[in-house]
MARPAKOL-399689 format. One line per 8 residues: number of its first residue (from 1); their letters; for each residue z, x, y of N, C-alpha, C. Coordinates in steps of 0.2 Angstrom, whole numbers, plus 5000, padded with zeros to 4 digits. Each point is the difference from the previous one (the first is absolute). Last residue first. Layout:
NUM> A> Z/X/Y/Z/X/Y/Z/X/Y  ...
! end
This chain:
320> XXXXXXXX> 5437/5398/5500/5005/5005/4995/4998/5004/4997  4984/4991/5016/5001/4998/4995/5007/5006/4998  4994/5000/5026/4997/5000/4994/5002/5000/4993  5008/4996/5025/4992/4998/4999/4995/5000/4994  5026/5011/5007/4998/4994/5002/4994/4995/4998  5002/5022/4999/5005/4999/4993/4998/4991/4999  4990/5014/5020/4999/4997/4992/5003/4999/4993  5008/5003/5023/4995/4994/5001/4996/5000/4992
312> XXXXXXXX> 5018/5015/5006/5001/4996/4997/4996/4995/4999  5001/5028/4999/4994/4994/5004/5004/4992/4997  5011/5024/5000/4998/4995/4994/4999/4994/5006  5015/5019/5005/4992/5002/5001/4996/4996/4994  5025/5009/4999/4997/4995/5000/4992/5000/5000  5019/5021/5007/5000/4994/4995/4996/4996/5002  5004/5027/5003/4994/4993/4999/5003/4995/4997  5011/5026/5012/5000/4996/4994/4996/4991/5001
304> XXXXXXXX> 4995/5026/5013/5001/4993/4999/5000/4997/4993  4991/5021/5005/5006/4998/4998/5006/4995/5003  4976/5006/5004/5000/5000/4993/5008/5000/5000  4986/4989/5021/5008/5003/4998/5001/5002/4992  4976/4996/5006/5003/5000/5006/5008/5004/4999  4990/4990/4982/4996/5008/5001/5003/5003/5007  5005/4979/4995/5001/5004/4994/4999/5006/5002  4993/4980/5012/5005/5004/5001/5003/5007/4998
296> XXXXXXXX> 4982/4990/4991/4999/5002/5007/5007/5005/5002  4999/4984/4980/4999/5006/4999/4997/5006/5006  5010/4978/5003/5004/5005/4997/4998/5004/4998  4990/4985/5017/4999/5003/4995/5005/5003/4997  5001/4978/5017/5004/5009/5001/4997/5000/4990  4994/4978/5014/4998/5008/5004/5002/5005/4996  5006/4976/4999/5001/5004/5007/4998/5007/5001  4999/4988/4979/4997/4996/5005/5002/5001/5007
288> XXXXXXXX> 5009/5012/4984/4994/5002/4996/4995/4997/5010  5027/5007/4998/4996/4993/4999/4992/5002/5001  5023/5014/4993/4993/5002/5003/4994/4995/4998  5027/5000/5001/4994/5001/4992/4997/4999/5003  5017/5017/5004/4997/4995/4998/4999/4994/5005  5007/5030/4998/5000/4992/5001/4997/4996/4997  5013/5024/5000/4998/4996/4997/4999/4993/5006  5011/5021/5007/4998/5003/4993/4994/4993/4998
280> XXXXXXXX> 5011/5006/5025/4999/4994/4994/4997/5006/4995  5011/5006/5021/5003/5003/4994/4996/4996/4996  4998/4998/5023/5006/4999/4997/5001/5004/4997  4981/4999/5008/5002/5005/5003/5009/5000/4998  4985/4987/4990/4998/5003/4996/5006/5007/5004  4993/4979/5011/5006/5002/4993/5000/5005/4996  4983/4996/5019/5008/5000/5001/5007/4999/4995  4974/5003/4995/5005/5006/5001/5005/4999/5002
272> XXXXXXXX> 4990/4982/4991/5001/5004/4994/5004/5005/5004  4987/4982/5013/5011/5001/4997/5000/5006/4996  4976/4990/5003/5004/5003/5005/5006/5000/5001  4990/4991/4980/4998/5006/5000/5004/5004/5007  5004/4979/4989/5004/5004/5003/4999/5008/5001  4992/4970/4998/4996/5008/5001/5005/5004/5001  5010/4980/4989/4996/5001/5004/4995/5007/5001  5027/4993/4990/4993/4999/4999/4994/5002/5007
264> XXXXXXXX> 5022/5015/4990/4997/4996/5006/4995/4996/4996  5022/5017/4994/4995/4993/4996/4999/4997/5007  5009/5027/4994/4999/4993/5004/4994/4996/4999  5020/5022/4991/4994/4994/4996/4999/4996/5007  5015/5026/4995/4996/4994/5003/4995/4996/5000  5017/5018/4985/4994/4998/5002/4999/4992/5005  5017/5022/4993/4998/4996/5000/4995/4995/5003  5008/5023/4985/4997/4997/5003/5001/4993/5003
256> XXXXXXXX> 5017/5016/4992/4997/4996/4994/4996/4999/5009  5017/5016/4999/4996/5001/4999/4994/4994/4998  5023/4996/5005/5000/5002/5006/4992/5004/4998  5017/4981/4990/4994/5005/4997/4994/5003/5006  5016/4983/5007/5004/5003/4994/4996/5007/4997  4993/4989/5024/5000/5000/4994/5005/5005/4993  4999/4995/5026/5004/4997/4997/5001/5000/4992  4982/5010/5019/5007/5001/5000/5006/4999/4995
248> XXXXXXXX> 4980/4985/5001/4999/5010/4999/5006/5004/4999  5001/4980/5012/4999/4998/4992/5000/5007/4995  4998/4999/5025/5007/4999/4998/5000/4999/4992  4979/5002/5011/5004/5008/5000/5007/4998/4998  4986/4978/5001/4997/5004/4994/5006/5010/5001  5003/4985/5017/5002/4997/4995/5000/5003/4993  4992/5005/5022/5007/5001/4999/5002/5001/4993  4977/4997/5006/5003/5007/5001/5006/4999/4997
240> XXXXXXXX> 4994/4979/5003/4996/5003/4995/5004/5006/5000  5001/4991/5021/5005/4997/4996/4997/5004/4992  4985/5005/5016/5007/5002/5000/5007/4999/4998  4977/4989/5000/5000/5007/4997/5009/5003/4999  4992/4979/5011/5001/4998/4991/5000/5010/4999  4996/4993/5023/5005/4995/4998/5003/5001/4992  4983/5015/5014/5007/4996/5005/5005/4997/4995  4980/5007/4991/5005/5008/5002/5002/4995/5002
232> XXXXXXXX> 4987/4984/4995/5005/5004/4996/5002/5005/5001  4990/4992/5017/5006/4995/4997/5002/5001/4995  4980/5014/5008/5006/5000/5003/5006/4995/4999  4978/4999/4988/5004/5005/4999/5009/5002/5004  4994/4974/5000/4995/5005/5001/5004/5008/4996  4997/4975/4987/5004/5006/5006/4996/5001/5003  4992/4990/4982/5003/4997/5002/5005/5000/5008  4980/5014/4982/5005/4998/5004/5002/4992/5004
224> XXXXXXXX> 4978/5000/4984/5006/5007/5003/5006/4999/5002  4982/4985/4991/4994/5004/5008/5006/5007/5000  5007/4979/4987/4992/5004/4997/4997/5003/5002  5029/5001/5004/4995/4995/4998/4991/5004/4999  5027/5010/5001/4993/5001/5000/4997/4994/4998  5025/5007/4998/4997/5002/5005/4993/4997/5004  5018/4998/4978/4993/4994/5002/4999/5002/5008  5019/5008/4985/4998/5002/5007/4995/4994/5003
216> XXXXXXXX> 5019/5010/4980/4995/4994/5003/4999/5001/5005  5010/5021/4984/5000/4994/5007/4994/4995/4999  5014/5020/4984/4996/4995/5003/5001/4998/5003  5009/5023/4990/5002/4993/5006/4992/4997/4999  5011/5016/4979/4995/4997/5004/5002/4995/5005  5014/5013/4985/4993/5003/4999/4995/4999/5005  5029/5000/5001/4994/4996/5001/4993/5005/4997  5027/5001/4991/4993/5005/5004/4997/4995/5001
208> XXXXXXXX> 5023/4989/4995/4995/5003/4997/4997/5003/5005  5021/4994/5005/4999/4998/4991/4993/5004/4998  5006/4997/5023/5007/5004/4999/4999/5002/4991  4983/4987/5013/5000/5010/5001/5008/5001/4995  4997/4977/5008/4995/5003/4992/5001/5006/4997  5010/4995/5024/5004/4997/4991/4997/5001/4994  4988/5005/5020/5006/5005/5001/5004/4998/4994  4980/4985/5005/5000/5005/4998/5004/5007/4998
200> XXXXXXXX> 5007/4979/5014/4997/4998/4993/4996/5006/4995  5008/5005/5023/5006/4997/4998/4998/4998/4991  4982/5005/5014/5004/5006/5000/5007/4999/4995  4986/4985/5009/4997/5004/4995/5004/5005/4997  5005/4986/5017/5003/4996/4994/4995/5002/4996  5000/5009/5021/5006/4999/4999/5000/4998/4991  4978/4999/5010/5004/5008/4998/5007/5000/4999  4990/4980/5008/4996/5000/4993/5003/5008/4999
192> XXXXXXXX> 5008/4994/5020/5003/4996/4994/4998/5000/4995  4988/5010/5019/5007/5002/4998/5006/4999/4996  4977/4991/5006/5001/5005/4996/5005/5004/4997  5001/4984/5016/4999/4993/4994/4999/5009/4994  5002/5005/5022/5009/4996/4998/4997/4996/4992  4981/5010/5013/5005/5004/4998/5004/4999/4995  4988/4984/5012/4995/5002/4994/5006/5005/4997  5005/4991/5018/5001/4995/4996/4996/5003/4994
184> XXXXXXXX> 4997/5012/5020/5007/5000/4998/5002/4994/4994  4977/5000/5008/5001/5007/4998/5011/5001/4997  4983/4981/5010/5005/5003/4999/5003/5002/4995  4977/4996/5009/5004/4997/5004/5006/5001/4998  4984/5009/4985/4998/5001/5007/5004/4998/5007  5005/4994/4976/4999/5008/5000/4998/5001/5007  4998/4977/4996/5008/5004/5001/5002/5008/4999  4977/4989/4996/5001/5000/5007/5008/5002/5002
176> XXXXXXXX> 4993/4999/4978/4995/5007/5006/5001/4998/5007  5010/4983/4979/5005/5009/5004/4996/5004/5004  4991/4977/4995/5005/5002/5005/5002/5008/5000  4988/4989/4982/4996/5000/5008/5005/5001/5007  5009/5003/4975/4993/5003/5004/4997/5001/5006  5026/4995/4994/4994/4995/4999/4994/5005/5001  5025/5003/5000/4997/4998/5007/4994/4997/4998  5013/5009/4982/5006/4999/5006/4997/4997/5005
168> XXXXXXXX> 4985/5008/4984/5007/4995/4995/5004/4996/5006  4988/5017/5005/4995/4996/5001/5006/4996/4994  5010/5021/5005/4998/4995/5006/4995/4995/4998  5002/5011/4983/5006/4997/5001/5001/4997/5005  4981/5010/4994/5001/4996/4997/5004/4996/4999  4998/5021/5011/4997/4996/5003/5000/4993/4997  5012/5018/4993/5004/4999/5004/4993/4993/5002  5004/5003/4975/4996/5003/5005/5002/4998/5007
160> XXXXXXXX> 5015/4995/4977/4995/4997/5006/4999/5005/5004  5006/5008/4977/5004/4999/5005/4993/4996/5004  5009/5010/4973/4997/4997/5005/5003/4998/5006  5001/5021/4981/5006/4995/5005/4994/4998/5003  4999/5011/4978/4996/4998/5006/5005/4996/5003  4998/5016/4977/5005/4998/5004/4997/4997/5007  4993/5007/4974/5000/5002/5004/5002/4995/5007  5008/5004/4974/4994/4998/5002/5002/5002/5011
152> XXXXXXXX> 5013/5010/4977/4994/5004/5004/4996/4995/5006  5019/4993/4987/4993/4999/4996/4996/5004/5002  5020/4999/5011/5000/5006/4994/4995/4997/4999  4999/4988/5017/5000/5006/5001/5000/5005/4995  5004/4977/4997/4994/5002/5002/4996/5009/5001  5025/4991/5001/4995/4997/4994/4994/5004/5000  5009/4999/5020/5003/5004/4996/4998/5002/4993  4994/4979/5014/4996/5006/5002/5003/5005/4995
144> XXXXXXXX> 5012/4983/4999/4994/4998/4995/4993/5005/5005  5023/5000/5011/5000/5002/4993/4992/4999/4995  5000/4995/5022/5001/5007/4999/5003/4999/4994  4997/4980/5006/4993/5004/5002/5002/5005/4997  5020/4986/5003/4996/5002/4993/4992/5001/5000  5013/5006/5019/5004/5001/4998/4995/4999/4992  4994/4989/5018/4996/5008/5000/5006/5003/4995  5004/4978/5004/4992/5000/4998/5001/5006/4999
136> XXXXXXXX> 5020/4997/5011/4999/4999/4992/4993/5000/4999  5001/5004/5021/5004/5006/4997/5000/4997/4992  4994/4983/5017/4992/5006/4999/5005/5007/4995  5013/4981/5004/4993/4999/4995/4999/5005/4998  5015/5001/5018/5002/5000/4993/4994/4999/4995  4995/5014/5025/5002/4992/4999/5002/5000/4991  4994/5018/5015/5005/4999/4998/5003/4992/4997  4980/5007/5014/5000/5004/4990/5008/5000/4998
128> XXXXXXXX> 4985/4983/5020/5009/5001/4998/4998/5005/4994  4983/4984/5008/4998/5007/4999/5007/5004/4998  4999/4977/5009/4998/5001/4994/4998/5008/4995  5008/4996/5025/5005/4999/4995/5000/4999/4992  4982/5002/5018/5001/5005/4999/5006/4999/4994  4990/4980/5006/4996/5006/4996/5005/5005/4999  5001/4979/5015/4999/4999/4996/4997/5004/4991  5011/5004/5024/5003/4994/4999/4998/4997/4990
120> XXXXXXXX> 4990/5020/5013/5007/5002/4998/5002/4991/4998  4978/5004/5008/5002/5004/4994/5006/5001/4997  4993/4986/5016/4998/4994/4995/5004/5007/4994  5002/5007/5022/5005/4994/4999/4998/4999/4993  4985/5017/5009/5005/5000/4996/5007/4997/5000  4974/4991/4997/5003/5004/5006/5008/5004/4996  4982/4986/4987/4998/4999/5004/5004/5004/5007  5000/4994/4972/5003/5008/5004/4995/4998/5006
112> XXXXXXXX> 4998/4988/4980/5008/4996/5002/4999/5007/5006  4978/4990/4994/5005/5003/4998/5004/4998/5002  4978/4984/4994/5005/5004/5005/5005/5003/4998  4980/4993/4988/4999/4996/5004/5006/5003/5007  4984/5005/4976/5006/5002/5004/5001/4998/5007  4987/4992/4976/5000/5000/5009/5007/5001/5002  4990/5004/4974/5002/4996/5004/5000/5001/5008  4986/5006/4975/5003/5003/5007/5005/4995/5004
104> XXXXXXXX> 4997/5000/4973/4994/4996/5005/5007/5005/5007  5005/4998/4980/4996/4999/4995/4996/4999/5005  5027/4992/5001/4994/5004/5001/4993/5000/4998  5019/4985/5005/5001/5005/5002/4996/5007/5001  5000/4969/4999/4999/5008/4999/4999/5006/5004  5007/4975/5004/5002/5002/4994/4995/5006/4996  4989/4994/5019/5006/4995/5000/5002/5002/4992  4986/5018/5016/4999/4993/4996/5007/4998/4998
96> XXXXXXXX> 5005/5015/5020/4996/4998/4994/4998/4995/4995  5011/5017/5025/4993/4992/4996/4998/5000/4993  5022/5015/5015/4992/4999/4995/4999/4996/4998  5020/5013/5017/4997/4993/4999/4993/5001/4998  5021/5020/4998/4994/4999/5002/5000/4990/4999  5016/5012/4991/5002/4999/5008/4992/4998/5003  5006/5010/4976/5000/5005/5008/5001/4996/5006  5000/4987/4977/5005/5006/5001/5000/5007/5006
88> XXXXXXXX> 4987/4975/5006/4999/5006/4995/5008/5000/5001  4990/4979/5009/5002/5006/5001/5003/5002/4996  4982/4983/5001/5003/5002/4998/5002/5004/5001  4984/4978/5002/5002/5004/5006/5007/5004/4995  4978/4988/4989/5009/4999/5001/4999/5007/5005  4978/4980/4990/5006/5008/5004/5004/4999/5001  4988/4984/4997/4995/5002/4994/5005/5009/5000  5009/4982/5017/4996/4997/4995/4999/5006/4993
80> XXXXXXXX> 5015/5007/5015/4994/4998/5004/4996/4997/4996  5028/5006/5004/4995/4995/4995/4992/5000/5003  5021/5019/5005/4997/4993/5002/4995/5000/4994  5017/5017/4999/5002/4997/5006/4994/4994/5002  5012/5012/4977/4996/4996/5003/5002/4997/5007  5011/5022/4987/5001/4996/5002/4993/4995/5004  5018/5021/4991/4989/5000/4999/5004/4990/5000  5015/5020/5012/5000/4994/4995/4992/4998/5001
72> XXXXXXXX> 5005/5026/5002/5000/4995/5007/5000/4993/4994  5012/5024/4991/4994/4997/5004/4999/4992/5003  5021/5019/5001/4995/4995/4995/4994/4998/5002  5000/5018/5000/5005/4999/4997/5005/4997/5004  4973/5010/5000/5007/4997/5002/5000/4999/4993  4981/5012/5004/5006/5002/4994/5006/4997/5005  4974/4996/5008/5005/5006/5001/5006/4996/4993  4974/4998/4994/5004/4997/5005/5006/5004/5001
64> XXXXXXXX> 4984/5006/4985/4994/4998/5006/5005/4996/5003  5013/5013/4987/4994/5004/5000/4994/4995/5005  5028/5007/4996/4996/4996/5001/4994/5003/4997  5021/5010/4996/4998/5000/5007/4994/4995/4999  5011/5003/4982/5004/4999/5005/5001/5001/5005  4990/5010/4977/4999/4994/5005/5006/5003/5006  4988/5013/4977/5004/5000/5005/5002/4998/5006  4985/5003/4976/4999/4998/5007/5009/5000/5003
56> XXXXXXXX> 4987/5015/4978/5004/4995/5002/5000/4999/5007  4980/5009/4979/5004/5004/5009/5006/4991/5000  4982/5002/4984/5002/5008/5003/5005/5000/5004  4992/4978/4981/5002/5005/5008/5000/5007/4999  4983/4992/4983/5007/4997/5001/5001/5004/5007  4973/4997/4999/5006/5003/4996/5009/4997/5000  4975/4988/4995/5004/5002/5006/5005/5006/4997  4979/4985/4989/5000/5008/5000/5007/5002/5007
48> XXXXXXXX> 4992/4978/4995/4996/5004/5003/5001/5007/5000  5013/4983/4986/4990/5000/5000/4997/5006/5003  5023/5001/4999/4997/5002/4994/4993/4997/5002  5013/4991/5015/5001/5007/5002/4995/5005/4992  5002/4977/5001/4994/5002/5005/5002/5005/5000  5007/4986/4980/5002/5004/5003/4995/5003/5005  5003/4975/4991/4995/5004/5001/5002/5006/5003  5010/4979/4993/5002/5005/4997/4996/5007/5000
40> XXXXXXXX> 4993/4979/5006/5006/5000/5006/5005/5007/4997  4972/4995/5001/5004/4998/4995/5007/5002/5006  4979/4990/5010/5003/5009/4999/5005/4999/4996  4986/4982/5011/5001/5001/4992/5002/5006/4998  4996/4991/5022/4994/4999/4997/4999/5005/4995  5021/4992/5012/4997/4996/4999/4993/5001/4998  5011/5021/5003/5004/4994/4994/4996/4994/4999  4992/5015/5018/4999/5002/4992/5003/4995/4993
32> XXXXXXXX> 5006/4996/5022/4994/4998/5000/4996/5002/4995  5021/5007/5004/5001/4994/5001/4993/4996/4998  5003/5024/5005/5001/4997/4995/5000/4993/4996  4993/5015/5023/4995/4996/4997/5005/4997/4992  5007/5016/5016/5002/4991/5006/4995/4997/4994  5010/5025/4999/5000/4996/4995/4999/4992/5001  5003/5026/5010/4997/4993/5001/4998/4997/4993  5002/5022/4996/5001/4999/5008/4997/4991/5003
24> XXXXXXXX> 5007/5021/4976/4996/4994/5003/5003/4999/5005  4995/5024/4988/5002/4994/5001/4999/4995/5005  4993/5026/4988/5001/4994/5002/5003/4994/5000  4993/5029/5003/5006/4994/4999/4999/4993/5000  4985/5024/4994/5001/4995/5007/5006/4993/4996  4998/5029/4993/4998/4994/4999/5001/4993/5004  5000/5028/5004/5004/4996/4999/4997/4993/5000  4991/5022/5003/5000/4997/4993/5004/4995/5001
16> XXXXXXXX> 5008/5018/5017/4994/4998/4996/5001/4998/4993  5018/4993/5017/4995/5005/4994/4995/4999/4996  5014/4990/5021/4992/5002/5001/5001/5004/4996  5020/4986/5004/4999/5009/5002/4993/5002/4999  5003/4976/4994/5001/5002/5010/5003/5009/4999  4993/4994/4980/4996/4994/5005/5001/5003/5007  5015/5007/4980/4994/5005/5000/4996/4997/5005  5017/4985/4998/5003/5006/5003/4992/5006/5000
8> XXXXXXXX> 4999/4981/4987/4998/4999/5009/5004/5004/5004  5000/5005/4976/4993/4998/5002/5001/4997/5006  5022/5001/4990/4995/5008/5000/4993/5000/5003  5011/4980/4996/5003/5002/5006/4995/5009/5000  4996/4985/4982/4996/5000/5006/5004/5002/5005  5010/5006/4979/4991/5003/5003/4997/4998/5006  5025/5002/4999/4998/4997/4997/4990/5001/5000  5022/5018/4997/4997/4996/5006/4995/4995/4997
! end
């Protein structure tokens, strides 16, 4: 086994002495290192002491947008002088500076998922798990998982958090009122993020043991929740349950732990025990500036696995 797979496996089993894993997470400052002389041959993963992977990712379910296939034509819909009116790969309409992409927030300006005419005319069809693509991708995903697997490294199937997936699909400021007003529309849209987990996960399972499901969540902004407790029991718990006991069920290595990760930003102190009621093993990354001490936590859930918890406002603010 490779040593650092050995080392983030001793991480999220919590043995004692197990040494802290690092690696990097956001990388939006390079660009700006280069132009203020950062050699180009400069290895950062050697500078800063990173470790090599541990673990292999496992796509195909999206991660901050849902997993069509095909996805929506990215296509300029208006000239606004200094701004381009542009819909996305997800169907969204975003404002952005004019010939750029990134390096800065853009304005999410309108979803594609406003009832369920919009859902079916223009979404659910994308979601198809039996669509030809989506079988060839996950066909050479799972071999180069394989791989991986005799490495001993460790195994993560990523997947879009149900909430994150409706907000892909309807927009922030809208899905709390469509949670509220239609409740059947929120179903049928979950019902299709479970369909085509299931489907895309059950092909993996056939090759490899999962170690770890990830989720994208981004539940929580800098006061909490984004739900109520009750809209996730109603809405996002229960698809979960399904999901995560069918996978369980499925695994090839019917002894081998598996562990649940959810990546929220935000304060997710108040979440912690509804997923926790899941099964989480692991969360991340405990935004410094929203409140959540890691080492508070820490003592709180000692067997929580901890990732992140690094103040970005100073990395921000003070000399390399």
């Amino acid at each position: 086994m490779l040593p650092s797979a050995r080392k983030l496996r001793d991480i999220y089993a919590i043995r004692p002495g197990a040494p802290l894993f690092h690696r990097e997470f956001g990388f939006y400052c390079l660009e700006r290192w280069l132009e203020e002389g950062l050699p180009k041959e400069c290895n950062l993963a050697e500078e800063f002491g990173y470790d090599p992977p541990g673990s292999f990712a496992l796509g195909g379910l999206g991660w901050c947008e849902a997993a069509f296939d095909p996805p929506f034509e990215t296509k300029v819909l208006e000239d606004r002088g200094s701004y381009e009116l542009v819909q996305d790969h997800a169907g969204r309409k975003v404002l952005y500076f004019k010939g750029r992409r990134d390096g800065f927030m853009p304005e999410y300006v309108d979803h594609p998922v406003k009832d369920l005419a919009t859902w079916e005319t223009d979404v659910a069809w994308r979601l198809d798990p039996d669509s030809p693509a989506r079988a060839s991708s996950s066909a050479e995903r799972v071999k180069q998982a394989a791989e991986a697997a005799r490495a001993g490294l460790m195994i993560s199937q990523h997947i879009i958090g149900g909430y994150m997936y409706l907000r892909s699909l309807i927009g922030p400021s809208e899905l709390p009122y469509a949670l509220h007003d239609d409740p059947a529309l929120i179903h049928t849209c979950m019902r299709a993020w479970l369909r085509l987990a299931e489907s895309v996960t059950a092909s993996h399972q056939q090759v490899v043991t999962l170690d770890e499901v990830y989720l994208a969540e981004d539940i929580c902004y800098n006061h909490g929740p984004l739900l109520s407790p009750a809209m996730f029991q109603q809405f996002l718990a229960p698809y979960y349950a399904d999901l995560l006991a069918s996978i369980r069920a499925r695994q090839r290595d019917k002894g081998r732990h598996l562990y649940i990760h959810i990546d929220t930003d935000g304060d997710a102190r108040p979440v912690i025990p509804w997923y926790r009621a899941l099964g989480m093993d692991a969360m991340s990354p405990f935004e410094v500036a929203a409140g959540c001490d890691v080492v508070e936590i820490g003592r709180q859930y000692p067997d929580l696995v901890i990732m992140g918890g690094i103040d970005k406002r100073i990395l921000a603010t003070t000399p390399a």
